[in-house]
VMD Tcl script that builds the backbone (N, CA, C; Angstrom):
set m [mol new atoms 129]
animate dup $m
set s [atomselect $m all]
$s set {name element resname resid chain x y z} {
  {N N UNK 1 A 87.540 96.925 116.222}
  {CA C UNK 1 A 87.154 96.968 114.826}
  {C C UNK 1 A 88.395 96.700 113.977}
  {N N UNK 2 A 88.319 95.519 113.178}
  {CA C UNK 2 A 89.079 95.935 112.219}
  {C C UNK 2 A 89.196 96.454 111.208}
  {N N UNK 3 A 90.545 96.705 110.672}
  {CA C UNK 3 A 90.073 97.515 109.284}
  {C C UNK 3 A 90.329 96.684 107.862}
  {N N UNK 4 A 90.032 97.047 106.573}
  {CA C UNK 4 A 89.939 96.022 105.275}
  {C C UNK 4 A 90.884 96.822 104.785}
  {N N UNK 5 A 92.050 97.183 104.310}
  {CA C UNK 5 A 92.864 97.840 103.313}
  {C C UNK 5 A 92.488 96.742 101.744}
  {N N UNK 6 A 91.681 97.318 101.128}
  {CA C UNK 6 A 91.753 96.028 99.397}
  {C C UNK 6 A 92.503 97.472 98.542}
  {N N UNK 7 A 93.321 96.962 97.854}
  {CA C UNK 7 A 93.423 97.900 96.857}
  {C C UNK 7 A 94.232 97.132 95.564}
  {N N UNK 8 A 94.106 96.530 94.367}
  {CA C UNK 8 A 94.024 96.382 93.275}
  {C C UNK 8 A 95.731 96.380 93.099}
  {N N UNK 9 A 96.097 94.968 92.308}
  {CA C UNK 9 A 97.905 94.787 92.397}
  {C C UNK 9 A 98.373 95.802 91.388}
  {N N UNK 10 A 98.493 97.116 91.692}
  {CA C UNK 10 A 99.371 97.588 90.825}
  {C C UNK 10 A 100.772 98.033 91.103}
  {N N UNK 11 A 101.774 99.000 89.964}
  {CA C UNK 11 A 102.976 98.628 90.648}
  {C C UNK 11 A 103.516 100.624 90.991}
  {N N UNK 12 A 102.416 100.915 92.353}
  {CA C UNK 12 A 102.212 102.025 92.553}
  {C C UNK 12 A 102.768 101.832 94.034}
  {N N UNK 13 A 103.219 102.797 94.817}
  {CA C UNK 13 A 103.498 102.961 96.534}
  {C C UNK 13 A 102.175 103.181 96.944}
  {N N UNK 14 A 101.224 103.767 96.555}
  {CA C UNK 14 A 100.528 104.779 97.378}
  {C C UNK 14 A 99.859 103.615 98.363}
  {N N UNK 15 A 99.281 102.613 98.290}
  {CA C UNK 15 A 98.873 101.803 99.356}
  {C C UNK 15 A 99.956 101.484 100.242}
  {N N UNK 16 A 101.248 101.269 99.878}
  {CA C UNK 16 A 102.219 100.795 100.629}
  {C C UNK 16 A 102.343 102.033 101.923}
  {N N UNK 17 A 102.243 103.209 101.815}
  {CA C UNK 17 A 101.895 104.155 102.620}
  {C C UNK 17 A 100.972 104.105 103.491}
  {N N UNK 18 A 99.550 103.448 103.218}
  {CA C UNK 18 A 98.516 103.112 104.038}
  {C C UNK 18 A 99.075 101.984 104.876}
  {N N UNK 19 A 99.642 100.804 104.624}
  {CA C UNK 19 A 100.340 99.534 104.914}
  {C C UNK 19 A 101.189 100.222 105.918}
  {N N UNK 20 A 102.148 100.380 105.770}
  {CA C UNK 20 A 102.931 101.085 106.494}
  {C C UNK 20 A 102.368 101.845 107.976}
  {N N UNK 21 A 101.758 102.748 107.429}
  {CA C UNK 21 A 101.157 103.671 108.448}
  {C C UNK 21 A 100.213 102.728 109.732}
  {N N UNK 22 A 99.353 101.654 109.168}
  {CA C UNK 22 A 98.611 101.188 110.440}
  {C C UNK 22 A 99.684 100.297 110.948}
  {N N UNK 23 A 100.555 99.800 110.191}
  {CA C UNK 23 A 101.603 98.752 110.726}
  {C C UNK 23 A 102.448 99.730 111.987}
  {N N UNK 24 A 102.519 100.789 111.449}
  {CA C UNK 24 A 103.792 101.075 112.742}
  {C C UNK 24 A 102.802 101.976 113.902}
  {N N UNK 25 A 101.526 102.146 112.969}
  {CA C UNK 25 A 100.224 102.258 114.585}
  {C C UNK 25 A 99.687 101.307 115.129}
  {N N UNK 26 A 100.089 100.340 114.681}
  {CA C UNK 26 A 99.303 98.950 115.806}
  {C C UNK 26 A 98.423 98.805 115.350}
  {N N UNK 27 A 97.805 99.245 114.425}
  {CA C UNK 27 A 96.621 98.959 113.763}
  {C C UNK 27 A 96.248 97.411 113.704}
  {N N UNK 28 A 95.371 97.101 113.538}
  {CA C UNK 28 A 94.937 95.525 113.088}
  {C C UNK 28 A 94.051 96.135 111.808}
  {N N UNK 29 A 94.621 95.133 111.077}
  {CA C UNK 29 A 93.818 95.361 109.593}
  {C C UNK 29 A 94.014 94.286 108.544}
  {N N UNK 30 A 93.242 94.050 107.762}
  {CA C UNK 30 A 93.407 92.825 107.009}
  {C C UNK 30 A 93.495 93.605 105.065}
  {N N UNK 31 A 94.958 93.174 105.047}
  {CA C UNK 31 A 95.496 93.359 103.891}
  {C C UNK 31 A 95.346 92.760 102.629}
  {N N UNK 32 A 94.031 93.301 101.651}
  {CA C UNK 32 A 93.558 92.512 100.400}
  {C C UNK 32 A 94.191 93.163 99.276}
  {N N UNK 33 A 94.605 92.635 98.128}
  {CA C UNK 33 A 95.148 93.092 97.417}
  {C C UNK 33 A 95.452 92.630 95.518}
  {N N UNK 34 A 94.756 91.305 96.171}
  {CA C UNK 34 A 94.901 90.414 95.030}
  {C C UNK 34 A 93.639 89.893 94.139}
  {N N UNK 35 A 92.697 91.630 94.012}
  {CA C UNK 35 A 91.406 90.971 93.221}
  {C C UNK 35 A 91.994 91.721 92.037}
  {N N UNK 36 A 91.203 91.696 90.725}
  {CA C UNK 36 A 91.379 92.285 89.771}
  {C C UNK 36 A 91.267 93.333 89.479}
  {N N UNK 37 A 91.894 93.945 88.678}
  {CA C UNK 37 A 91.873 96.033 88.569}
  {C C UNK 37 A 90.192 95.999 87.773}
  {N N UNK 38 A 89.921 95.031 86.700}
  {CA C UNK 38 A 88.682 95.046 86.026}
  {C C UNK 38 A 88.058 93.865 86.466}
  {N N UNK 39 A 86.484 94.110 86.542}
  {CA C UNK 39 A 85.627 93.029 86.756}
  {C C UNK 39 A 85.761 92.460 85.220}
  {N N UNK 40 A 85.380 90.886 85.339}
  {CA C UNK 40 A 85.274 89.691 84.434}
  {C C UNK 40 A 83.636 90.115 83.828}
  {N N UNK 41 A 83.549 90.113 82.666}
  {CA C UNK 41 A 82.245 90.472 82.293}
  {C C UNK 41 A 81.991 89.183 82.003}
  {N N UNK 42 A 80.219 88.592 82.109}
  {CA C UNK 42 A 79.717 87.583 82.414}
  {C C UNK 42 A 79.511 86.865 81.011}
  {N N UNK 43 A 79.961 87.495 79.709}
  {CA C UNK 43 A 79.616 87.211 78.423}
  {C C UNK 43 A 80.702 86.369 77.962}
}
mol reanalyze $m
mol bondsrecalc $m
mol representation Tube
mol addrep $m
């Protein structure tokens, strides 16, 4: 199984901790990071 880490570009550590952590467990995981903090409203 892999895993999805998404978490929103801000200029915070706390994901870098998640990053970190499966990286030095061998984890396989796919690192998203680059959607928007707010959805685009359709108007």
């Amino acid at each position: 199984m892999k895993l999805k880490l998404i978490y929103p570009d801000l200029p915070f550590w706390r994901a870098e901790t998640s990053r970190i952590a499966l990286f030095l467990g061998d984890v396989e995981f796919e690192n998203r990071w680059d959607f928007p903090l707010w959805p685009v409203s359709g108007s």
